[in-house]
C-alpha positions in Angstrom: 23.1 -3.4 20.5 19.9 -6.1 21.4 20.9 -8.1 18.5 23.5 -9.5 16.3 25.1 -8.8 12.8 23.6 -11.1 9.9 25.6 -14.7 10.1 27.2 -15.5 6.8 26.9 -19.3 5.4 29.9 -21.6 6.0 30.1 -21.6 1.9 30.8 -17.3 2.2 32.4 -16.6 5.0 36.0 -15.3 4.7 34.7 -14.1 1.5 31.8 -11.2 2.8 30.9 -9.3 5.7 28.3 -7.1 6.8 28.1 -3.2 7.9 26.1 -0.4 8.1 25.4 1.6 5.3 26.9 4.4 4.5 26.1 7.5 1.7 28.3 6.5 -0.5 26.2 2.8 -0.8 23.1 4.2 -2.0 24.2 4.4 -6.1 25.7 0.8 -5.5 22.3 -0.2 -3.6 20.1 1.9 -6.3 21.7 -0.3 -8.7 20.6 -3.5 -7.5 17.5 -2.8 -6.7 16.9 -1.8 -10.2 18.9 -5.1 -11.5 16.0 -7.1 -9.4 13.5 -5.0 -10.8 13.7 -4.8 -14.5 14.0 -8.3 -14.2 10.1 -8.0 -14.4 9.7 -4.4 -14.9 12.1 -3.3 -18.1 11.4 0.6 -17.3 12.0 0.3 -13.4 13.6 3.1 -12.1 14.8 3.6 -9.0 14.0 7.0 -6.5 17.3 7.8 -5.4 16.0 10.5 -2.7 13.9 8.1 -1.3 16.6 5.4 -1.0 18.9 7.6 0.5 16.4 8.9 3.3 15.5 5.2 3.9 19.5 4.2 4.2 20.8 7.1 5.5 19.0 9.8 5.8 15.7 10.5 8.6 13.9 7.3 7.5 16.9 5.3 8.1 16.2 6.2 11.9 13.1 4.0 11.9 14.8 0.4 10.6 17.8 -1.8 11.2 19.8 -2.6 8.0 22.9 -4.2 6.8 24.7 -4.3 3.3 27.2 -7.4 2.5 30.3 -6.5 1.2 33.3 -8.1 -0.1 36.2 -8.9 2.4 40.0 -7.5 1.2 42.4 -9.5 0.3 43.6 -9.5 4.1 40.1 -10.4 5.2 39.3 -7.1 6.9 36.4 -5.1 5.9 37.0 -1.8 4.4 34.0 1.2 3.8 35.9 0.9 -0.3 34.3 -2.3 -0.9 31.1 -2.1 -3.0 27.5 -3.7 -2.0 26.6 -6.7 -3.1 23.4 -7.0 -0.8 20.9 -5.0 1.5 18.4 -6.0 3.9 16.5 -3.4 5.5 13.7 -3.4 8.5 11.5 -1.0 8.8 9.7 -0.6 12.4 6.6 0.6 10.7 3.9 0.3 13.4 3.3 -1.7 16.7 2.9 -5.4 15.4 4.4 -4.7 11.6 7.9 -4.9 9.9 8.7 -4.1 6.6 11.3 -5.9 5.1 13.4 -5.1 2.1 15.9 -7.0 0.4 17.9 -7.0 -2.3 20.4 -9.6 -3.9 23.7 -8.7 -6.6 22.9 -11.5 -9.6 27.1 -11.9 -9.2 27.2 -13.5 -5.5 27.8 -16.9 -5.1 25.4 -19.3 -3.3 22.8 -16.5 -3.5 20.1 -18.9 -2.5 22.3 -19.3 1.4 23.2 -15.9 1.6 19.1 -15.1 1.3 18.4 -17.6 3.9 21.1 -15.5 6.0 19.8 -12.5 5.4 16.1 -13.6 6.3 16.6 -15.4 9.1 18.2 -12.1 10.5 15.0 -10.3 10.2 13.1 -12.6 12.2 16.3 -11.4 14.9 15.4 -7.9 14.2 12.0 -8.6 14.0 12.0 -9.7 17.7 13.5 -7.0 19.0 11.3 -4.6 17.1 8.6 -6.8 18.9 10.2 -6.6 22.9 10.6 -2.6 22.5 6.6 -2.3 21.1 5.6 -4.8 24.2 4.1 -7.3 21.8 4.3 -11.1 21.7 4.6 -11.4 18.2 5.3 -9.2 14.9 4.1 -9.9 11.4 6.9 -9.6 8.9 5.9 -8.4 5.3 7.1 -7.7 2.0 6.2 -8.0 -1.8 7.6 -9.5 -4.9 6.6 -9.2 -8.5 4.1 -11.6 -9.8 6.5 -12.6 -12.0 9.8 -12.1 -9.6 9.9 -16.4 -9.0 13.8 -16.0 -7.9 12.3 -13.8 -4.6 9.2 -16.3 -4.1 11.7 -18.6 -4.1 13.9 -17.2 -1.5 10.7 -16.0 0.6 9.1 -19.2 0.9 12.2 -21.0 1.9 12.3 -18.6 4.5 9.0 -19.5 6.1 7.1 -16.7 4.2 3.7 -17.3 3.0 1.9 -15.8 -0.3 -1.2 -14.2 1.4 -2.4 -11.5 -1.2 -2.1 -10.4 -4.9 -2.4 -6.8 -5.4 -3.8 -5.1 -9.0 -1.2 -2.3 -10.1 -3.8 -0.4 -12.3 -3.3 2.5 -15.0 -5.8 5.0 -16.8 -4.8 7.5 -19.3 -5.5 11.0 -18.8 -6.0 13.4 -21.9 -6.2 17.1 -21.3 -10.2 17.8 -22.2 -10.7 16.0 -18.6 -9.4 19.0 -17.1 -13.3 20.5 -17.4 -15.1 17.6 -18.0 -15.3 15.0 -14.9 -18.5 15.0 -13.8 -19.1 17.1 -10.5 -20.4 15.4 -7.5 -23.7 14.4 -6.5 -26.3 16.2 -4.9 -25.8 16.6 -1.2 -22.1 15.7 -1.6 -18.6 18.0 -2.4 -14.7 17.3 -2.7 -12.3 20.0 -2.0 -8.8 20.3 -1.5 -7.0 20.5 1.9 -7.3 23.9 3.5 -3.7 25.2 3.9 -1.7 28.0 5.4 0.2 30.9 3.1 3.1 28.9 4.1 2.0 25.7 1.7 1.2 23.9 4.7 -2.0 21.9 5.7 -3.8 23.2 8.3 -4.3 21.2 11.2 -7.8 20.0 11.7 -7.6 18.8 7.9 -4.7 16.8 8.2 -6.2 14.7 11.3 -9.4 14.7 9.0 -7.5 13.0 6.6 -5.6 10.3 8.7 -9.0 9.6 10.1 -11.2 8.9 6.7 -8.2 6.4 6.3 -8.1 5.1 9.1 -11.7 4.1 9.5 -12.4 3.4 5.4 -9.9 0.9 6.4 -10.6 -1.0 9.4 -12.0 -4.0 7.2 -9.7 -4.4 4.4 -7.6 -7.0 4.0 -4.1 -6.4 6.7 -5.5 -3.4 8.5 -3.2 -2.2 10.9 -3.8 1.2 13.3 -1.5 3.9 12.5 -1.2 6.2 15.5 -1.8 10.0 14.6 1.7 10.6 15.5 3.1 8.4 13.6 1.4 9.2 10.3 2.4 12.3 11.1 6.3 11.4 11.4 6.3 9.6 7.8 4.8 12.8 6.5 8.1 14.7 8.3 10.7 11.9 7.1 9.0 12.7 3.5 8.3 16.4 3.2 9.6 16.4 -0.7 6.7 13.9 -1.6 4.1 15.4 0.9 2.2 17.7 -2.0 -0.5 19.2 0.1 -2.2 20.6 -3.2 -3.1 17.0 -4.3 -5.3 16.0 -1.1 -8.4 16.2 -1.1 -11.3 15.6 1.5 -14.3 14.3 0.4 -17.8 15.7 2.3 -21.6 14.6 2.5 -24.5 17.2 3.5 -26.2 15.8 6.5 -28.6 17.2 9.5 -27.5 20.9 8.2 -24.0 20.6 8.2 -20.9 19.4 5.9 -19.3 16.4 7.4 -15.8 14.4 6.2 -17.2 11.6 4.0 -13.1 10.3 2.6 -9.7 11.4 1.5 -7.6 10.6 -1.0 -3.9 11.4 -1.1 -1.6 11.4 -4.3 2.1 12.3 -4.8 3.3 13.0 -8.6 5.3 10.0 -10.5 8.3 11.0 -12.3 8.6 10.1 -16.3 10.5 7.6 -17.4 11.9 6.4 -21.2 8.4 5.1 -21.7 6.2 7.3 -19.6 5.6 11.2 -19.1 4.9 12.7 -15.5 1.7 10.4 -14.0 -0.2 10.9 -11.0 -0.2 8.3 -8.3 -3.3 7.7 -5.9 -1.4 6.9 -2.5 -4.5 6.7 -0.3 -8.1 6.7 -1.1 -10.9 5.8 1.7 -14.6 6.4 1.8 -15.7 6.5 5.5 -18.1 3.6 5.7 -21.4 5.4 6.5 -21.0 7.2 3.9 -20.3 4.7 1.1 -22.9 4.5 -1.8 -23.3 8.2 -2.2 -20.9 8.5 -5.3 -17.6 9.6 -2.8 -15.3 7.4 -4.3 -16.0 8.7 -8.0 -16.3 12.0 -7.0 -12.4 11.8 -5.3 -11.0 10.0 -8.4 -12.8 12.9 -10.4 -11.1 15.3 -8.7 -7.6 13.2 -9.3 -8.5 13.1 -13.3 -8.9 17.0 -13.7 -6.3 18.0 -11.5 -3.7 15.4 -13.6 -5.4 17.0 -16.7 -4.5 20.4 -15.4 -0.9 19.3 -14.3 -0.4 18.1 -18.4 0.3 14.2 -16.9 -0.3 11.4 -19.1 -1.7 9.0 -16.7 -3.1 7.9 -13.2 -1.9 4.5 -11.7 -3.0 3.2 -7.9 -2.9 0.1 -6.3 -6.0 -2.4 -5.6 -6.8 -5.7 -3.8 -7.8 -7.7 -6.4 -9.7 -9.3 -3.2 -11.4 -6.3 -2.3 -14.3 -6.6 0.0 -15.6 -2.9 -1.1 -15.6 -4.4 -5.2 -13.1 -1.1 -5.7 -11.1 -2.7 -8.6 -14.3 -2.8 -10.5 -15.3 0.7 -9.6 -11.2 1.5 -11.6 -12.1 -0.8 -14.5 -15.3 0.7 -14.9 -13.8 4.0 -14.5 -11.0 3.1 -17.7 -8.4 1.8 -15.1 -6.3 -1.6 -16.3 -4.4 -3.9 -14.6 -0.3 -3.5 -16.1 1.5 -5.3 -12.9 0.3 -7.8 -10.3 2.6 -8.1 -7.2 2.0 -9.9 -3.8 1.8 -9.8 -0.4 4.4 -12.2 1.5 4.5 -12.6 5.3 6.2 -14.6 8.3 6.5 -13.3 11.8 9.2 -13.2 14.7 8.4 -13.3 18.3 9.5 -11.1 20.8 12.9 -11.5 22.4 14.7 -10.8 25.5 17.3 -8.5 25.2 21.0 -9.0 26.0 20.8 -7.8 29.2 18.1 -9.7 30.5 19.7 -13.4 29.2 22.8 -12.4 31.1 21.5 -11.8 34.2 19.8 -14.6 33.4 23.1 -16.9 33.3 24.4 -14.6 36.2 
């Protein structure tokens, strides 16, 4: 182990301890993190799969977490004792760290047990940092607009508010199933070509990864994914990886069909208020191609196939700083803006590991 367990504040200690999670942790966990959600969000609901692959399951494999637990009665720490915190890590890509955290409303001196918490990510942080062979890694996370108890935690911690991101939603009514408009002259969208087994095949999946990597490479935080590694969150998620809802955009040119964007969506469960919606993961536009109608075309194509699928609407995610104007292409196109959230970062630098400071001393 390169680093150490979270230190608790003088004012908790002898009263919680740390561990690693374990399966039966992800109801307790589910639980807070929809208690800090409908704080702003009264319909949140929580995706137990998906917090149980990040905790425990193949996803856990990529981050470094901890939850806090009471101590017994004894002061030992038992696997019994019931979550009352979880930070998580997530090695995402070289020079990037995800951080997740969630806080019980019930612990005492919540505000030092949050300063705990985050200054053991910048720990994590630098070790995440010394096994990429970089200097320096940017830590990030988000918090509702309207989330002040997080901000507040975040910006003690050294974070800084860098974006605010749109959460946009258009309604989708069944005639749309027949009557998007079809592409322009010259261009075409069609789905992912894919096996009899259900799965992509190959060419179309780097196709993909590379519209979104290049439409990309001048918005706001633009990091480079590795093939492989967009690859690997596809395998650590194969229940959200619905290959019939991508689609590749193409433009006509010098006699041949060539990839013009992508867009990638993944279905949104209903919830009290909602039915079944559609949400728009990814959607890039290669830059030499932009101002031939691609991006309309691939929300088009989004519109008819939720019409087709009987959802009820269509929400995505915007800069609301975008340099390409998109979040007036979605408000032009009958998107509108229900959630604003933001972009918080800090950093850690790179650390020696244990080894190394003890030969060090030695």
């Amino acid at each position: 182990m390169d680093h150490v367990p979270p230190v608790m504040p003088a004012s908790l200690r002898g009263q919680l301890t740390t561990r690693v999670p374990i399966e039966a942790d992800v109801a307790a966990v589910a639980a807070l993190v929809t208690e800090q959600n409908r704080r702003h969000t009264p319909d949140f609901t929580v995706d137990e799969d998906g917090l149980r692959s990040r905790m425990v399951g193949l996803k856990s494999w990529a981050r470094r977490q901890v939850v806090v637990v009471p101590l017994t009665e004894d002061g030992t720490p038992t696997l019994d004792r019931t979550p009352l915190a979880w930070i998580a890590l997530e090695d995402r890509a070289t020079g990037r760290v995800g951080v997740e955290l969630a806080l019980s409303d019930d612990i005492p001196d919540r505000d030092s047990l949050a300063a705990a918490l985050l200054d053991w990510a910048v720990e994590v942080g630098g070790s995440f940092a010394r096994a990429r062979g970089v200097e320096l890694t940017q830590l990030d996370t988000d918090a509702n607009e309207l989330d002040t108890d997080k901000a507040g935690h975040l910006r003690a911690a050294g974070y800084e508010m860098v974006r605010t991101w749109l959460h946009m939603r258009r309604p989708v009514t069944a005639q749309e199933a027949t009557s998007v408009p079809q592409p322009r002259e010259g261009t075409r969208v069609r789905p992912v070509h894919r096996h009899e087994s259900g799965l992509p095949v190959s060419q179309d999946v780097r196709t993909v990864h590379r519209m979104l990597e290049e439409s990309f490479a001048d918005h706001f935080n633009s990091y480079r994914e590795s093939f492989a590694e967009f690859v690997q969150r596809l395998i650590e998620n194969p229940e959200e990886a619905g290959w019939d809802q991508w689609w590749i955009a193409e433009i006509h040119r010098d006699g041949r069909w060539l990839p013009a964007g992508g867009l990638v969506a993944v279905p949104i469960p209903a919830t009290e208020t909602l039915g079944e919606g559609t949400y728009l993961e990814y959607l890039g536009v290669h830059r030499s191609a932009r101002g031939h109608g691609i991006a309309k075309s691939l929300l088009h194509a989004a519109i008819a196939d939720a019409a087709e699928r009987g959802r009820t609407h269509i929400d995505l995610e915007v800069d609301d700083d975008s340099p390409t104007g998109a979040d007036g292409l979605y408000a032009a196109m009958g998107w509108e803006t229900y959630e604003r959230t933001q972009s918080w970062h800090s950093s850690a630098p790179t650390h020696r590991a244990e080894a190394e400071l003890y030969a060090a001393k030695g």
